[in-house]
Structure formats: structure tokens, C-alpha cells
C-alpha positions as CSV (number, residue, x, y, z in Angstrom):
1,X,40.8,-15.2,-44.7
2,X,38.5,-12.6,-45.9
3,X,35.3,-15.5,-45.7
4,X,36.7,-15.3,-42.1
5,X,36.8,-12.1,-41.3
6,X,33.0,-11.4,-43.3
7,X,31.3,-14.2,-41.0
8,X,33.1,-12.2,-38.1
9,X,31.6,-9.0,-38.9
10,X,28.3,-10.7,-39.9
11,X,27.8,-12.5,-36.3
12,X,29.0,-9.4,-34.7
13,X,26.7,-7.2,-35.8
14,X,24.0,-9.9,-35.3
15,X,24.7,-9.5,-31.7
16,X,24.5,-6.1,-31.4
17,X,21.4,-6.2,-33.0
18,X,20.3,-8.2,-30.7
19,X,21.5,-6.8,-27.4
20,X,19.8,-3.6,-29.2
21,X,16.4,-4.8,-29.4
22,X,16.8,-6.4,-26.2
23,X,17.7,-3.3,-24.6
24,X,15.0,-1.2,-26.3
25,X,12.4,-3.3,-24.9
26,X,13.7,-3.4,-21.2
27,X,13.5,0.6,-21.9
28,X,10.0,0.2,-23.4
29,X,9.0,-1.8,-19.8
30,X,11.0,0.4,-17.8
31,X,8.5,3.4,-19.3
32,X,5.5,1.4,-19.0
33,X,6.7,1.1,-15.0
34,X,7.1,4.4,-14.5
35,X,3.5,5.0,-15.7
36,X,1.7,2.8,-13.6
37,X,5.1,3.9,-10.5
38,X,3.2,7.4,-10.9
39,X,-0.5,6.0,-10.6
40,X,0.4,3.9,-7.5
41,X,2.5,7.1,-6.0
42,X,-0.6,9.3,-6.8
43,X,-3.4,7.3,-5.1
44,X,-1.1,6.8,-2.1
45,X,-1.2,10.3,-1.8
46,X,-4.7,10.0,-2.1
47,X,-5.5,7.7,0.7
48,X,-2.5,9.9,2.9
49,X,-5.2,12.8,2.5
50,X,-8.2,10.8,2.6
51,X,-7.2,9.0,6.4
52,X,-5.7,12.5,7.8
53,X,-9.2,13.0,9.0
54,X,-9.3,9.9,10.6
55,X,-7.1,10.6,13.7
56,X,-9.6,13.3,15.2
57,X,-12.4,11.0,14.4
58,X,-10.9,7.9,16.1
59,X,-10.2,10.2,19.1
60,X,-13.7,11.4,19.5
61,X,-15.3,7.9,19.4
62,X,-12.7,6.8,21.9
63,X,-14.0,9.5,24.4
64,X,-17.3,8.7,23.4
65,X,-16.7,5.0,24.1
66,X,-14.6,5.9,27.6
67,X,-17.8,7.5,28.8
68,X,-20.2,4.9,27.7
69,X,-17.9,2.5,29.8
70,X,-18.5,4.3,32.5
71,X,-21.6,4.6,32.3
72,X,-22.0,0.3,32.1
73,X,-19.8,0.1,35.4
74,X,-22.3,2.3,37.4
75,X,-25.3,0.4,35.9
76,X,-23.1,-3.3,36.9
77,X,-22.5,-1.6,40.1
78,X,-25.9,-1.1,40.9
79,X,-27.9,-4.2,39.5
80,X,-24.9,-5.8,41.7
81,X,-26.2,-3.6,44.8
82,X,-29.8,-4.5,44.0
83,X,-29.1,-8.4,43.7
84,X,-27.7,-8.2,47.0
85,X,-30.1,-6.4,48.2
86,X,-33.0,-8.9,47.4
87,X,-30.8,-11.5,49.1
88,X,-30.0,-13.2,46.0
């Protein structure tokens, strides 16, 4: 009985050893993460600060762009007026 109750204790703490190990390196993965979880949350906030501008930019050229449109219709509208008026 005693072999029995040795091999027991033997494979027992064999397999906590192992589920320890395996657990310290999920923790050492889980830190590695959280590392590169910070990087990737700190250049997000980058790029949030770097495209705030953007809006008032995108705006302006859109105004910009309105106008120029404009302008083209007029120019259409009159090279239309002068085709007609040469008859063509």
C-alpha cells in the first residue's frame, strides 16, 4: 500500500507542477499583451488627436469645391449659349 500511496503523491505533484508552469506562462503572455494592449491604445489616441483637425479642413475644401462647381455650371452654361449661338 504505501508503493501505492508514494506513486499517488508523486504523479500528483507532477501535475501541479505542471498546471503551475502552464499557468505561469499564460501569465507571462498575458503581461507581454498588456504591453503591446497599451502601445496599440496609445497610438489610437494618437491618430484620435492627429484627425481632430481634419473635420474643419474637409469642411473648407468642400466649400471651396461647392463654389468651384459653380463656377463650371456658368462656364457649361455659356459655351452652351455660344454653341447655339453659332448655329451649331
Amino acid at each position: 500500500m504505501a508503493i501505492l500511496t508514494i506513486w499517488t503523491l508523486v504523479l500528483a505533484a507532477a501535475i501541479v507542477a505542471v498546471l503551475a508552469v502552464y499557468l505561469i506562462a499564460v501569465a507571462v503572455q498575458l503581461h507581454r499583451a498588456s504591453g503591446h494592449l497599451a502601445a496599440l491604445a496609445g497610438g489610437l489616441v494618437r491618430v484620435k488627436n492627429n484627425a481632430a483637425p481634419l473635420e474643419e479642413k474637409l469642411t473648407t475644401i468642400a466649400g471651396a469645391l461647392s463654389a468651384l462647381d459653380k463656377q463650371f455650371k456658368e462656364v457649361d452654361d455659356h459655351l452652351a449659349a455660344t454653341r447655339q449661338a453659332l448655329g451649331d
